[in-house]
FIMARZA-670820 format. One record per atom (N, C-alpha, C): residue number from 1; residue in three letters; y, x, z. Coordinates in Angstrom, 1 decimal, padded with zeros to 4 digits. Each point is the difference from the previous one (the first is absolute). Example, Ala and Ser with C-alpha at 12.3 -4.5 7.8 and 13.67 -1.06 7.14 Angstrom:
2
+-----+------+--------+--------+--------+
! pos ! code !      Y !      X !      Z !
+-----+------+--------+--------+--------+
!   1 !  ALA ! -005.7 !  013.2 !  007.8 !
!   1 !  ALA !  001.2 ! -000.9 !  000.0 !
!   1 !  ALA !  001.2 !  000.9 !  000.0 !
!   2 !  SER !  001.1 ! -000.4 ! -000.7 !
!   2 !  SER !  001.1 !  000.9 !  000.0 !
!   2 !  SER !  001.1 ! -000.8 !  000.8 !
+-----+------+--------+--------+--------+
***
This chain:
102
+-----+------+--------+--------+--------+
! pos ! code !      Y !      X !      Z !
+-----+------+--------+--------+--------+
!   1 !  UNK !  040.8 !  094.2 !  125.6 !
!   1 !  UNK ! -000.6 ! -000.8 !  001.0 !
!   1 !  UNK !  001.0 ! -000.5 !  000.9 !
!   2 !  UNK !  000.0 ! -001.0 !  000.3 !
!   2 !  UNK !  001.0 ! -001.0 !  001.0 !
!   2 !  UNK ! -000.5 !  000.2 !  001.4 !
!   3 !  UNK !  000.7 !  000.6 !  001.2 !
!   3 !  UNK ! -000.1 !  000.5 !  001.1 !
!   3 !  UNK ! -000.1 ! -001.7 !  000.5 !
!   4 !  UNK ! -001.0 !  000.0 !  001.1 !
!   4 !  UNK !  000.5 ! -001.1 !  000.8 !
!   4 !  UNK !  000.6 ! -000.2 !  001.1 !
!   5 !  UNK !  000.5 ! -000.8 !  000.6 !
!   5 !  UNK !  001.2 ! -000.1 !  000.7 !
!   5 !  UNK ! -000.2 ! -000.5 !  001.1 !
!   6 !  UNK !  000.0 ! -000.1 !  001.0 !
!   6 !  UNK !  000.0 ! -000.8 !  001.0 !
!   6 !  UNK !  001.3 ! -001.8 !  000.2 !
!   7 !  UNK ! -000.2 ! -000.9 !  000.4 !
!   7 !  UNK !  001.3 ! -000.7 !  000.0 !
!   7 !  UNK !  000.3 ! -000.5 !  001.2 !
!   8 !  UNK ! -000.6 !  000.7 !  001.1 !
!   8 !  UNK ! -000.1 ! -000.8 !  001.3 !
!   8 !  UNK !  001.7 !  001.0 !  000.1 !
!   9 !  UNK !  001.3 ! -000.9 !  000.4 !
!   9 !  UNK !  001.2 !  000.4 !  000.3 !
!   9 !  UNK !  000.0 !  000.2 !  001.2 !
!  10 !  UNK !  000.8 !  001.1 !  000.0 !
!  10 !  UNK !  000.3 !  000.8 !  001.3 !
!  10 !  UNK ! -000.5 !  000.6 !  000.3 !
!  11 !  UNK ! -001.8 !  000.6 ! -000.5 !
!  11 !  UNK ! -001.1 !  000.6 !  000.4 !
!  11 !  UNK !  000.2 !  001.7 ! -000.1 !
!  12 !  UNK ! -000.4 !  000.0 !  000.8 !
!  12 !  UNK !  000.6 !  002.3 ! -000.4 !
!  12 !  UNK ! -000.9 !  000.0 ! -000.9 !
!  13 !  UNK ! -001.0 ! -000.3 ! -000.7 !
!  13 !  UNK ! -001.1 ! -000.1 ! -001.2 !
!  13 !  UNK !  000.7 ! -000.7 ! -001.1 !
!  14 !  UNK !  001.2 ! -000.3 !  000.0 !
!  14 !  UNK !  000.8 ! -001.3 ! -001.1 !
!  14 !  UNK !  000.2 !  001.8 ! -001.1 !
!  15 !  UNK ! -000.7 !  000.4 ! -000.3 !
!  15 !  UNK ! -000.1 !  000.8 ! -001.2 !
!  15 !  UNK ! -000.8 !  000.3 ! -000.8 !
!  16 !  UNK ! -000.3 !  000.6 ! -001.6 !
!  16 !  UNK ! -001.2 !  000.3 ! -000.6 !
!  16 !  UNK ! -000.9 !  000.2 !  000.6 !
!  17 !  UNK ! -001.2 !  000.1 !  000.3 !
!  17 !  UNK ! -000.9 !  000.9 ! -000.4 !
!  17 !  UNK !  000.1 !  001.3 ! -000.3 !
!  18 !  UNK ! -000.1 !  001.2 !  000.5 !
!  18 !  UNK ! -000.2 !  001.1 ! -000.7 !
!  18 !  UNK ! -001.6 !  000.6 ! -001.1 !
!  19 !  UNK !  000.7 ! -000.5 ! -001.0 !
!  19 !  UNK ! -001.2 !  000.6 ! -000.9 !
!  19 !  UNK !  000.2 !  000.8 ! -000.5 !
!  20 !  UNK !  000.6 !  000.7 !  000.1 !
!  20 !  UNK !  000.8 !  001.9 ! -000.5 !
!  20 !  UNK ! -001.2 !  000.8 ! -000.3 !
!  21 !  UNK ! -001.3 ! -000.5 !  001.1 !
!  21 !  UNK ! -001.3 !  001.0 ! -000.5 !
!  21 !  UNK ! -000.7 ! -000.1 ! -000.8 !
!  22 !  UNK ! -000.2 ! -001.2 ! -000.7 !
!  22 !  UNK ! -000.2 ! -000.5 ! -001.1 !
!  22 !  UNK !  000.4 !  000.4 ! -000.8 !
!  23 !  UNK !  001.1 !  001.2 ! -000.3 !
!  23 !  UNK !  000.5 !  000.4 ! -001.3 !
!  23 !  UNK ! -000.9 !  000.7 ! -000.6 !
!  24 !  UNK ! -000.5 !  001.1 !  000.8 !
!  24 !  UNK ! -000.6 !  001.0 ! -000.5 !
!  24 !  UNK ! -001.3 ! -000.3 ! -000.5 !
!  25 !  UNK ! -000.9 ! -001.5 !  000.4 !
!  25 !  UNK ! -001.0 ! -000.7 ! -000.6 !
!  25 !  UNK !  000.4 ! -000.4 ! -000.9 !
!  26 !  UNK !  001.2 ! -000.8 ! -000.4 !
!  26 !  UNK !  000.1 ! -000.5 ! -001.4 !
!  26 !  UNK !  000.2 !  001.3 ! -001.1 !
!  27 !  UNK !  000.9 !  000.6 !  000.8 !
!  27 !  UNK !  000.2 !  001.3 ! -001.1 !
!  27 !  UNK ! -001.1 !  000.4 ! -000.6 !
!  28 !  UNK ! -001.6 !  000.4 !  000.9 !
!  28 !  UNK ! -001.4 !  000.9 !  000.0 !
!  28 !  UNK !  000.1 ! -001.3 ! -001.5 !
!  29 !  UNK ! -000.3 ! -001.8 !  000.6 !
!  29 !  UNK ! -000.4 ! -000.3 ! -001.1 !
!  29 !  UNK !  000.3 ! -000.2 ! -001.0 !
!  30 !  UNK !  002.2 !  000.0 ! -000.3 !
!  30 !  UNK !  000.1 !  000.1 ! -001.1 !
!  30 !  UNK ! -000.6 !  001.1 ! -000.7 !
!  31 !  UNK !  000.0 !  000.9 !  000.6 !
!  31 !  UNK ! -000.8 !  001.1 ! -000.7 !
!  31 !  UNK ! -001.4 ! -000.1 ! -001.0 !
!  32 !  UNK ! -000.8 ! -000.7 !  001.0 !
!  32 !  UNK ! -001.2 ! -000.1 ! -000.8 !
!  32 !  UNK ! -000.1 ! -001.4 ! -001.0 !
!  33 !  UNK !  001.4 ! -000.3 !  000.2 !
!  33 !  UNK ! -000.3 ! -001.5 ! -001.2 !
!  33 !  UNK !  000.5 !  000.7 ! -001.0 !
!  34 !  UNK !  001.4 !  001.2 ! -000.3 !
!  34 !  UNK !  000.2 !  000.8 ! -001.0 !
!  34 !  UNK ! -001.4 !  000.8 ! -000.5 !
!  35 !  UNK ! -000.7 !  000.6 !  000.8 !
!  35 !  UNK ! -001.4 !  000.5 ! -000.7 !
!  35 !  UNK ! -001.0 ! -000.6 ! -000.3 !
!  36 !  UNK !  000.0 ! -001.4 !  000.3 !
!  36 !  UNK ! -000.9 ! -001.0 ! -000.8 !
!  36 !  UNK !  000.8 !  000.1 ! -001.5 !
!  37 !  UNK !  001.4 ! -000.5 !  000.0 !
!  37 !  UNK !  000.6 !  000.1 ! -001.1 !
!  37 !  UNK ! -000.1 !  001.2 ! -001.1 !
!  38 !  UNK !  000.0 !  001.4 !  000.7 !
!  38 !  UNK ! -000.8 !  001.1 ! -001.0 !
!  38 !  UNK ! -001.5 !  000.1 !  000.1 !
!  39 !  UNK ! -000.6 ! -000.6 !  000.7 !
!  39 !  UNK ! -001.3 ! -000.3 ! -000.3 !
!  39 !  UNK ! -000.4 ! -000.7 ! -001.5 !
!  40 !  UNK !  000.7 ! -001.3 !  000.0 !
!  40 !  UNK !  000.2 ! -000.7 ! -001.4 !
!  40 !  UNK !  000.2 !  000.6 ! -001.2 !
!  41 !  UNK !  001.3 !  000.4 !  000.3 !
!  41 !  UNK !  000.5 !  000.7 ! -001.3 !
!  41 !  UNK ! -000.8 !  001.3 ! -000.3 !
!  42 !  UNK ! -000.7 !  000.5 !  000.8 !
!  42 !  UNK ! -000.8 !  001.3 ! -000.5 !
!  42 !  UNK ! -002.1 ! -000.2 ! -000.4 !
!  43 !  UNK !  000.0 ! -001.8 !  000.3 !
!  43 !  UNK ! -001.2 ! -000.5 ! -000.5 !
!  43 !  UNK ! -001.0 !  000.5 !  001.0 !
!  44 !  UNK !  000.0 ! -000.2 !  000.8 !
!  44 !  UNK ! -000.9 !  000.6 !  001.0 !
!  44 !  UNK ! -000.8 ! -001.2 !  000.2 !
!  45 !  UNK ! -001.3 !  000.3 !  000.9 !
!  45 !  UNK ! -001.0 ! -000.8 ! -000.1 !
!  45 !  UNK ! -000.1 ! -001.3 !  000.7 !
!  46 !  UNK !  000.0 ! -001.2 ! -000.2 !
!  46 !  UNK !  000.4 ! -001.0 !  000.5 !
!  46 !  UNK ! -000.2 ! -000.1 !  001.3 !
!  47 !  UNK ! -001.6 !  000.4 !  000.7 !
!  47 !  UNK ! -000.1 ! -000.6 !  001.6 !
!  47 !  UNK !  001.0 !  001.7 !  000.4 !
!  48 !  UNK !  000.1 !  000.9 !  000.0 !
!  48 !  UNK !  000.8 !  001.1 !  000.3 !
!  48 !  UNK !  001.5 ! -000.8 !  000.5 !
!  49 !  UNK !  000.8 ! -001.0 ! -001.1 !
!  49 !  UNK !  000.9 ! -000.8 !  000.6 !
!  49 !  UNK !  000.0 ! -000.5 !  000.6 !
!  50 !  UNK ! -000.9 ! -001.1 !  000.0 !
!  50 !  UNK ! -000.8 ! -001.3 !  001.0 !
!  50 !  UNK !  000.3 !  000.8 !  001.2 !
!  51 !  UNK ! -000.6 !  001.0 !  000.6 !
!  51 !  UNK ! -000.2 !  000.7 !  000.9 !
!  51 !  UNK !  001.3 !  000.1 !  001.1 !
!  52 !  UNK !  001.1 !  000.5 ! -001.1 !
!  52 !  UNK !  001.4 !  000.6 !  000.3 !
!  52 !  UNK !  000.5 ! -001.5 !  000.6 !
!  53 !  UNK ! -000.3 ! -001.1 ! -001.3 !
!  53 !  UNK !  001.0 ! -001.3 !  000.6 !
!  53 !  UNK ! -001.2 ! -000.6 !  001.3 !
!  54 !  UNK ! -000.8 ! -000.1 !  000.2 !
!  54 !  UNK ! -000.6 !  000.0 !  000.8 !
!  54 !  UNK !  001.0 !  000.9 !  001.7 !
!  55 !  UNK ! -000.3 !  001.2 ! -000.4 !
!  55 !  UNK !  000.9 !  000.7 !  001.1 !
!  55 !  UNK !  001.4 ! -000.1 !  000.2 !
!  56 !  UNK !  000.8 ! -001.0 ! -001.1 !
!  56 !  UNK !  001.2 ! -000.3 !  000.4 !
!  56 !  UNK !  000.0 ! -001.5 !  000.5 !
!  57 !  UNK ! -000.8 ! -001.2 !  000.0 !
!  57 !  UNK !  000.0 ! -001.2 !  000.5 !
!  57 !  UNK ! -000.5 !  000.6 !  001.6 !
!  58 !  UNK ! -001.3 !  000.8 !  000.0 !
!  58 !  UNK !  000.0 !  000.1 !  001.7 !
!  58 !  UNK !  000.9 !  000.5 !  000.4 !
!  59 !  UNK !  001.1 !  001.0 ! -000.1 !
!  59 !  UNK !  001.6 !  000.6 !  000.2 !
!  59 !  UNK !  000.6 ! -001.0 !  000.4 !
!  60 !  UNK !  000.3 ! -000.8 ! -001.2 !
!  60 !  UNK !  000.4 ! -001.1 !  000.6 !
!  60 !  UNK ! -000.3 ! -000.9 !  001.0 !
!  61 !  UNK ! -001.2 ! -000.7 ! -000.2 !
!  61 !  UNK ! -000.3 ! -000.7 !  001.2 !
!  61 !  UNK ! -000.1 !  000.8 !  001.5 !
!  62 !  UNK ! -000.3 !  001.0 !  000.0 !
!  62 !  UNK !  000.8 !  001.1 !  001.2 !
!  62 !  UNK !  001.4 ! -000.4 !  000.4 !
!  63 !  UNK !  000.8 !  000.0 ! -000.9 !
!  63 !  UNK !  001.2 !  000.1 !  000.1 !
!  63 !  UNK !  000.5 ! -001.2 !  000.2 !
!  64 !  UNK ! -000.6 ! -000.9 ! -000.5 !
!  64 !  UNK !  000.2 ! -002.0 !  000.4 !
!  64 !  UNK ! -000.2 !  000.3 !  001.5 !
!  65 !  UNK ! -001.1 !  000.5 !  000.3 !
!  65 !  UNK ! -000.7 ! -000.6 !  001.4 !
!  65 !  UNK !  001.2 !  000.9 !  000.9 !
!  66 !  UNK !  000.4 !  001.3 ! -000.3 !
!  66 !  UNK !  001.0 !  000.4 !  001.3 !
!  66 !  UNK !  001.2 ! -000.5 ! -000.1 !
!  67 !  UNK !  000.6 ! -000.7 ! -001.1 !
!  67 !  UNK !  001.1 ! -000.5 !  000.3 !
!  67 !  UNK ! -000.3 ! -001.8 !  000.4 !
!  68 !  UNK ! -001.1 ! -000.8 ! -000.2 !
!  68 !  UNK ! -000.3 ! -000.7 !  000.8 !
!  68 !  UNK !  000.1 !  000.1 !  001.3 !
!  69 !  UNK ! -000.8 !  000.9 !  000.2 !
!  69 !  UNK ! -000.1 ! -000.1 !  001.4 !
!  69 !  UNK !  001.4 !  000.8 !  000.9 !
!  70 !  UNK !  001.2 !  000.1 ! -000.7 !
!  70 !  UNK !  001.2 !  000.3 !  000.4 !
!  70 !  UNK !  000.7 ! -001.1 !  000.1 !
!  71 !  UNK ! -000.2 ! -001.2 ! -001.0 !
!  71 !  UNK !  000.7 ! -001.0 !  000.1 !
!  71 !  UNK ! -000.6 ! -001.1 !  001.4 !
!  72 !  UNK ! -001.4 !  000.3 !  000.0 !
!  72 !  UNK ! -000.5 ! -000.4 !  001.3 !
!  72 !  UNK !  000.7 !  000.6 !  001.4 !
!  73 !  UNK ! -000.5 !  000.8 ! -000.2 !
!  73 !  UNK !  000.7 !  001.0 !  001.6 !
!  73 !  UNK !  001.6 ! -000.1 !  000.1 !
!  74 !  UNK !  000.6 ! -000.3 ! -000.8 !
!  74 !  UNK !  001.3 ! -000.4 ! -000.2 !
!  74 !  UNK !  000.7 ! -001.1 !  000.2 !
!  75 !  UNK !  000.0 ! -000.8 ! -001.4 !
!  75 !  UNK !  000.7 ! -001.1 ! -000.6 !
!  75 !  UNK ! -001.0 ! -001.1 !  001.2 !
!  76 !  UNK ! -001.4 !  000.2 ! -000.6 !
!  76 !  UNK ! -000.4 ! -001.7 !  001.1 !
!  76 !  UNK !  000.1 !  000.5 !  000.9 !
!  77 !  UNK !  000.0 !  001.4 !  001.0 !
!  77 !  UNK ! -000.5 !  000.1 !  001.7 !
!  77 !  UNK !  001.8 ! -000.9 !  000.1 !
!  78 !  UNK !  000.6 !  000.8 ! -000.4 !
!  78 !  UNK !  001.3 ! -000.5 !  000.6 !
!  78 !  UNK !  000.3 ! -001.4 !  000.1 !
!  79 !  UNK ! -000.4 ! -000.7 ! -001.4 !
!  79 !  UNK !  000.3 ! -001.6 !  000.1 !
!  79 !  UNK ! -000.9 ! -000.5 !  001.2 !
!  80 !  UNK ! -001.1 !  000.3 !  000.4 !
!  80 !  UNK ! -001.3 !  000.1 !  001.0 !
!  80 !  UNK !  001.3 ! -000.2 !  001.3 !
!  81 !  UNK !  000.1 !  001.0 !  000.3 !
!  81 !  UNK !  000.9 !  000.6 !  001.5 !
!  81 !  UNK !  001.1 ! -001.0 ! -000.2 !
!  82 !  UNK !  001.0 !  000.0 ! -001.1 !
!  82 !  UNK !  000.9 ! -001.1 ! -000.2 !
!  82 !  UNK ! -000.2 ! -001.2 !  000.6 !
!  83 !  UNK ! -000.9 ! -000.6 !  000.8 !
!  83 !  UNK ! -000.7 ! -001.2 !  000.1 !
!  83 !  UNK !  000.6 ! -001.3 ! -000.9 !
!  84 !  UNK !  000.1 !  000.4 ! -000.9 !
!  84 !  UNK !  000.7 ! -000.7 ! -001.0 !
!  84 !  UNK ! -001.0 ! -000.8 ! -000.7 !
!  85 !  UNK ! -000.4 ! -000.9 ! -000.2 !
!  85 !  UNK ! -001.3 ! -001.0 ! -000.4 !
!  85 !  UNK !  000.5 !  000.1 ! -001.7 !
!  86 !  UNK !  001.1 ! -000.4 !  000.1 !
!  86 !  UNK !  000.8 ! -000.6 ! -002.3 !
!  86 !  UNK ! -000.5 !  001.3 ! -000.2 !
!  87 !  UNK !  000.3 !  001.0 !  000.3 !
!  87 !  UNK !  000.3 !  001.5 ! -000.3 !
!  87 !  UNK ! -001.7 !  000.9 ! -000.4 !
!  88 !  UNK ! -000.5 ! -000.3 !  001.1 !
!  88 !  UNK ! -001.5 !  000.2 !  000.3 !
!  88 !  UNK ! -000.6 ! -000.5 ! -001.2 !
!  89 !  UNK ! -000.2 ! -001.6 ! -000.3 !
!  89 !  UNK ! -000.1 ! -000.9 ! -000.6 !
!  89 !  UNK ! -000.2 !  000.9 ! -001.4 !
!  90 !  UNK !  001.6 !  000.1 ! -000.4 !
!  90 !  UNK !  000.8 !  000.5 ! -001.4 !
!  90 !  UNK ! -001.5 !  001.0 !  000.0 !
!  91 !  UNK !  000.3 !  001.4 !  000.9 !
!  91 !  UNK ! -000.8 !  001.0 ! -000.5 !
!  91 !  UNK ! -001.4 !  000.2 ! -000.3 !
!  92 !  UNK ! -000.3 ! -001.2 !  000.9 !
!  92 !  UNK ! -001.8 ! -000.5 ! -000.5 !
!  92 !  UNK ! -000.3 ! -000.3 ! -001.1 !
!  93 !  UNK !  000.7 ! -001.0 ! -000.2 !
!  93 !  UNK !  000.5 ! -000.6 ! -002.3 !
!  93 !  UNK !  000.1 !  000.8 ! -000.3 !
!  94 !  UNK !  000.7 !  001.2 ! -000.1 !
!  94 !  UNK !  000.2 !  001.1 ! -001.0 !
!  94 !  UNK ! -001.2 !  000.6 !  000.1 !
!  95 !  UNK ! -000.5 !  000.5 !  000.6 !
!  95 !  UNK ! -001.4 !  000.6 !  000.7 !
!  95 !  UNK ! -001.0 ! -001.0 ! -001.3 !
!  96 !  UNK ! -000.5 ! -000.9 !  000.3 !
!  96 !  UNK ! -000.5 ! -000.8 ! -000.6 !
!  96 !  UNK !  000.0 ! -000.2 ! -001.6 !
!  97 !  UNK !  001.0 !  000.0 ! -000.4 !
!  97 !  UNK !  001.0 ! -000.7 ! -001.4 !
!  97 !  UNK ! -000.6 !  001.5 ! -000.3 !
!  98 !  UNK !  000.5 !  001.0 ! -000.1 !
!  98 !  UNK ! -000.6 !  001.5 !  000.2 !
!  98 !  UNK ! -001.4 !  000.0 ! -000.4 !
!  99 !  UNK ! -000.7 ! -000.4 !  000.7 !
!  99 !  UNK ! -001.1 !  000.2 ! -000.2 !
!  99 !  UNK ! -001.2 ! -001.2 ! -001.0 !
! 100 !  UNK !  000.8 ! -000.6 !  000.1 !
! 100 !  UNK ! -000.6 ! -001.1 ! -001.0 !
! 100 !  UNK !  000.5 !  000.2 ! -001.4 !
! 101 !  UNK !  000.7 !  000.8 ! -000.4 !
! 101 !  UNK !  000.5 !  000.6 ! -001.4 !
! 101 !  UNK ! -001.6 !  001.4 !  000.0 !
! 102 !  UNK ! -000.1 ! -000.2 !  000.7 !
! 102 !  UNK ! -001.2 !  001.3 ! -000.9 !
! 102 !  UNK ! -001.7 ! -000.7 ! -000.5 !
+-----+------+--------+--------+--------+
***
């Protein structure tokens, strides 16, 4: 996963994002996408999987939404405070562009 960044220069915020906590989520989920994977191979009952990938898309979308909302509290507050309009601008497009892909 690609940390996001702030770009407002000079900002004591002009760094990643910490998503460090996020490991231990992706890790729980790789987990359960490997036991969907022995789910398969051991012929187990179809909605039984359904179930599992079911509980790995909400994981994920959990895990969209807090690092969203990191890149919010982050990346835009700062371009926000930057009183930087281009900058501002930029992060709204991306925001946008973002969300019009789903």
């Amino acid at each position: 996963l690609q940390m996001a960044r702030s770009n407002v220069k000079g900002s004591k915020k002009d760094t990643p994002a910490d998503h460090s906590g996020d490991l231990s989520r992706l890790r729980r989920i790789k987990g359960q996408v490997e036991g969907v994977e022995k789910m398969i191979e051991e012929k187990r009952y179809c909605l039984d999987i359904v179930n599992q990938i079911r509980s790995i898309i909400a994981a994920l979308k959990s895990t969209e939404g807090l690092v969203m909302e990191r890149h919010i509290r982050h990346c835009i507050q700062d371009a926000v405070h930057a009183k930087d309009n281009r900058l501002t601008e930029e992060k709204i497009n991306e925001l946008l562009a973002l969300f019009q892909k789903r």
